[in-house]
ZAMARGU-4260 file (C-alpha; in steps of 0.2 Angstrom, whole numbers, plus 5000, padded with zeros to 4 digits):
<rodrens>
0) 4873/4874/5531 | 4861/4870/5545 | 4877/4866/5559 | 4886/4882/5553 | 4869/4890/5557
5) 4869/4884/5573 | 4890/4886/5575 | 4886/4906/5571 | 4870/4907/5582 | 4879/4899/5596
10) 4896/4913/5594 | 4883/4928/5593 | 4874/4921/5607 | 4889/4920/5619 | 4898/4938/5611
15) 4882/4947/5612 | 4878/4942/5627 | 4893/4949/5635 | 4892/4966/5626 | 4874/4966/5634
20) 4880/4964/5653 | 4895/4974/5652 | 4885/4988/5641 | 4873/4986/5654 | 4883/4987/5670
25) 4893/5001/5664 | 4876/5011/5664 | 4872/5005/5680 | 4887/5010/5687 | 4889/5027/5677
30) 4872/5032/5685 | 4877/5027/5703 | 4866/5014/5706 | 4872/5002/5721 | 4886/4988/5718
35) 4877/4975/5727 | 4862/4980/5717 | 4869/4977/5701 | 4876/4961/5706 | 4856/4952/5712
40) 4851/4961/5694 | 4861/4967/5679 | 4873/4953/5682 | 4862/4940/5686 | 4848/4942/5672
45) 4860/4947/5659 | 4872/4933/5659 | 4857/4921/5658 | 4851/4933/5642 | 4856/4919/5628
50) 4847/4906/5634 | 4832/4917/5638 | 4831/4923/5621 | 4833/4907/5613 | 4816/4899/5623
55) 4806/4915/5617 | 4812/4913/5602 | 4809/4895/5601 | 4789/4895/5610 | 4786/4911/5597
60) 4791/4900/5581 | 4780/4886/5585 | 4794/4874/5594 | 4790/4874/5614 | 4799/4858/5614
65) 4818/4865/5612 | 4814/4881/5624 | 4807/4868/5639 | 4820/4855/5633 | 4833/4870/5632
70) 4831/4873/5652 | 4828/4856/5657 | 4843/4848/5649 | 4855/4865/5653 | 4847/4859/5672
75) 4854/4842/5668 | 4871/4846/5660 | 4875/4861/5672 | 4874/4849/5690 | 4882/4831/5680
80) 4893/4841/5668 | 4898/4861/5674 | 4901/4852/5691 | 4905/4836/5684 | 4923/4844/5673
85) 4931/4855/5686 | 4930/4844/5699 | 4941/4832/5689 | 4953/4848/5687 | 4953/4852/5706
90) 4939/4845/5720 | 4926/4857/5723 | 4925/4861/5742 | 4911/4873/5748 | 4911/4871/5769
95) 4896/4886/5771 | 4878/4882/5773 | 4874/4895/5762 | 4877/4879/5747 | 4867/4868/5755
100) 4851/4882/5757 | 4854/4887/5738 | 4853/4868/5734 | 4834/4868/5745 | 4829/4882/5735
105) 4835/4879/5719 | 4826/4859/5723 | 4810/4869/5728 | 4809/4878/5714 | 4813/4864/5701
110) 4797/4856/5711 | 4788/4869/5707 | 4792/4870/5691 | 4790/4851/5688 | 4772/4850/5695
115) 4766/4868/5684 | 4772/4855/5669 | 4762/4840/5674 | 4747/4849/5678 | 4747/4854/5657
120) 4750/4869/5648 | 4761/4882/5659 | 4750/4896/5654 | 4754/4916/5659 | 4747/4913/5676
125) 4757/4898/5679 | 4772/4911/5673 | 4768/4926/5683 | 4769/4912/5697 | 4787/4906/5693
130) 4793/4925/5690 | 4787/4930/5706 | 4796/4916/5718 | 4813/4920/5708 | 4810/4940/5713
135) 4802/4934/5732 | 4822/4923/5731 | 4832/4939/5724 | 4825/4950/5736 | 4828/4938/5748
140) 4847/4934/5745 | 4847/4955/5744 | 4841/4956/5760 | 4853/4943/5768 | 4869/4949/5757
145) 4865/4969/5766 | 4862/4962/5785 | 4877/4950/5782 | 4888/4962/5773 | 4892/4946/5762
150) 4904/4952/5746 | 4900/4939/5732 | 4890/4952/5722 | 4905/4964/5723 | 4919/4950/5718
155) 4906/4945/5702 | 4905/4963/5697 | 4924/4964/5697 | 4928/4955/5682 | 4917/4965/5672
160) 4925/4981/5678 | 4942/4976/5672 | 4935/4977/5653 | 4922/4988/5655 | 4917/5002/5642
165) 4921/5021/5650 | 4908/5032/5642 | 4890/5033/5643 | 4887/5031/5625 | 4899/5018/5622
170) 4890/5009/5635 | 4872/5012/5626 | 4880/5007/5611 | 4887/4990/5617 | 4867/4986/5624
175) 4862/4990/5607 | 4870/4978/5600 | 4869/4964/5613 | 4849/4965/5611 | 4851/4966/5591
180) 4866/4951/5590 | 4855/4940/5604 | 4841/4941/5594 | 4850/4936/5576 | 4860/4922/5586
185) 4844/4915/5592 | 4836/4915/5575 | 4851/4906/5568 | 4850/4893/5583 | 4835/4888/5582
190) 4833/4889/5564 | 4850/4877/5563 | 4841/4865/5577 | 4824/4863/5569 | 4833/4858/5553
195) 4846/4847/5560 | 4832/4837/5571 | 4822/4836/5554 | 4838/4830/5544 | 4844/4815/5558
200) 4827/4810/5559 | 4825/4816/5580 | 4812/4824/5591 | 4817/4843/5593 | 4816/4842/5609
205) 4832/4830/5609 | 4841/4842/5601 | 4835/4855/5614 | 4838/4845/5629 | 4856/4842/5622
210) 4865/4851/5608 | 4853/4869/5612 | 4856/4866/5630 | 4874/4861/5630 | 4878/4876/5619
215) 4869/4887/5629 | 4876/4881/5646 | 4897/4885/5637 | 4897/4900/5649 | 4894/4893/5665
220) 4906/4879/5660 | 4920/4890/5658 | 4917/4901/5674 | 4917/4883/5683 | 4931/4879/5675
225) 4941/4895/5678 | 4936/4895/5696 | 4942/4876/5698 | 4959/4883/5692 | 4958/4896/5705
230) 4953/4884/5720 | 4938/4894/5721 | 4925/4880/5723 | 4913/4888/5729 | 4912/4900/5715
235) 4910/4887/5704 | 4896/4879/5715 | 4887/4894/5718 | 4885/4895/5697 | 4877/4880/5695
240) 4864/4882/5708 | 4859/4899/5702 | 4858/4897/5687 | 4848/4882/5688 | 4835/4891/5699
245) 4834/4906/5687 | 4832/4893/5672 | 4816/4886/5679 | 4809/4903/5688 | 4816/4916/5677
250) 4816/4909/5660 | 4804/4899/5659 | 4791/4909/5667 | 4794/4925/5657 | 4794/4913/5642
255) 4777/4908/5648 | 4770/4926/5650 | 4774/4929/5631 | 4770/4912/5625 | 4761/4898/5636
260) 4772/4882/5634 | 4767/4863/5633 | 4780/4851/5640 | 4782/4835/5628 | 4779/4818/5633
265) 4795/4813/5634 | 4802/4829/5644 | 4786/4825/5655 | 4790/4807/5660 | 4808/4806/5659
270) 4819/4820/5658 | 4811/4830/5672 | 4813/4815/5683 | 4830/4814/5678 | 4832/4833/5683
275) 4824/4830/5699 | 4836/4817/5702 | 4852/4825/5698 | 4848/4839/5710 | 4843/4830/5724
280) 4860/4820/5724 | 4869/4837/5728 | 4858/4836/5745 | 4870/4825/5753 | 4885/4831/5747
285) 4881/4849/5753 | 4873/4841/5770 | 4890/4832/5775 | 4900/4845/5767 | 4911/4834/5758
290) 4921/4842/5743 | 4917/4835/5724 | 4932/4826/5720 | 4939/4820/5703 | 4930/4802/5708
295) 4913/4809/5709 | 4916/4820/5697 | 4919/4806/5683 | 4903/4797/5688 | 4893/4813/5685
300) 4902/4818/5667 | 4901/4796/5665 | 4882/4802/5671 | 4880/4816/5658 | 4887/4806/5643
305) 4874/4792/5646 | 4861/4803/5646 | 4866/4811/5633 | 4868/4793/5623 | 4851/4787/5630
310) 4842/4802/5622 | 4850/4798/5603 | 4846/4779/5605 | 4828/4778/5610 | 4832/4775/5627
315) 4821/4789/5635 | 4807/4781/5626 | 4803/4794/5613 | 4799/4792/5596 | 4810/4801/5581
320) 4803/4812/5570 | 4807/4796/5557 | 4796/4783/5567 | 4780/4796/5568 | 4780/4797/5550
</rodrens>
């Protein structure tokens, strides 16, 4: 019962999340606001909905653990695995400097984020903190995208025009019911987690940092996927490095202002480090320009399922729930 929970919570997750962006987008458009506005906001925000959802849902239940290990293992899985898979389909090849500048910030921030966790509980100050440098980057980008005339926004809203709903009502209808199904899907998540780290006898924050946070990184796994098909590498880089950023900002400091979080041990001393690690890697990469090919690509999905494997065999040195007893 327990892993259909968290099959279904997953589902409603993704499916309602969709409704949510394309409900919401739809209104945007329908009462003129700008293209490239909806592109730094609607789109941005809404298609990291699910996994914002599940860490409130998770701090507000009493289980900090899966939300902080949610973002820090989706950190993890999207740079060793969403980067690591499409690059064995086609190498990944981003030649702009804009990569290597998203790379400094998204690295910034995770510093940030990093030292706010050390110091102890990321409280609704520490929160306000990490919310504010994700809008000071947003506006930012904005800024640079209007001098520069740069597209990207405009080519990420155009997939959503192609299926989007025509009527003002229809579109109100389709937000309603991405809030309502996100906030089931959530529930059924973590509920489904909680019980399945209590029945194997784990930490909930392993199950966070790797079934929570691999389901919850599906999208951006696809969208790399599909732009590796495409040749569109940089597409695919670009997703990785943004939503990491807003996964360490965005997430976890509105998380914070509803609930302050306390990172666990284990998250503390080796996961973050790990983090830390997987993204500073991509420095030199972006810095040379060199493509991602299906060689590096199978050392960071060879990467990801060590990780992965270290978490379930005491090899991150935590404890299981089974041992503390």
């Amino acid at each position: 019962m327990m892993y259909l929970q968290v099959a279904a919570g997953l589902v409603i997750l993704l499916v309602c999340g969709e409704l949510l962006v394309r409900g919401a987008v739809a209104l945007a458009e329908q009462f003129g606001v700008p293209k490239l506005v909806i592109g730094f906001t609607i789109i941005a925000f809404g298609t990291s909905a699910p996994e914002l959802v599940v860490c409130i849902e998770a701090a507000i239940k009493g289980v900090p653990e899966i939300a902080i290990g949610n973002v820090v293992g989706s950190n993890i899985a999207n740079i060793l695995l969403v980067m690591g898979v499409p690059a064995l389909i086609y190498p990944l090849t981003c030649d702009n400097k804009s990569a290597l500048r998203d790379c400094v910030i998204m690295i910034f921030g995770s510093f940030v984020f990093c030292i706010l966790a050390w110091i102890g509980t990321i409280s609704y100050l520490q929160g306000a903190i990490l919310v504010i440098l994700l809008g000071l980057v947003i506006f930012m980008a904005y800024r640079r995208a209007k001098k520069s005339g740069d597209q990207s926004a405009d080519e990420a809203l155009e997939e959503y025009e192609q299926n989007m709903p025509k009527s003002a009502w229809v579109s109100g209808l389709f937000v309603l019911m991405g809030i309502i199904g996100l906030a089931i899907g959530s529930r059924f998540l973590i509920d489904g987690s909680v019980a399945i780290a209590t029945a194997a006898g784990v930490s909930p924050e392993i199950i966070g940092l790797t079934l929570v946070a691999l389901g919850t990184s599906l999208p951006e796994l696809a969208t790399s996927v599909i732009a590796a098909f495409r040749r569109h590498g940089d597409v695919a880089i670009g997703n990785v490095l943004g939503s990491n950023l807003f996964n360490i900002t965005g997430i976890i400091g509105v998380t914070a202002l509803i609930k302050p979080l306390n990172a666990p041990e284990q998250i503390l001393h080796f996961d973050l480090i790990i983090m830390l690690a997987a993204s500073v890697i991509l420095v030199p990469i972006f810095l040379t320009q060199k493509p991602v090919g299906r060689i590096l690509g199978a050392v960071f999905c060879a990467a990801y399922l060590a990780y992965v494997y270290a978490q379930f065999n005491g090899m991150s040195g935590v404890y299981s729930v089974a041992m503390m007893q």
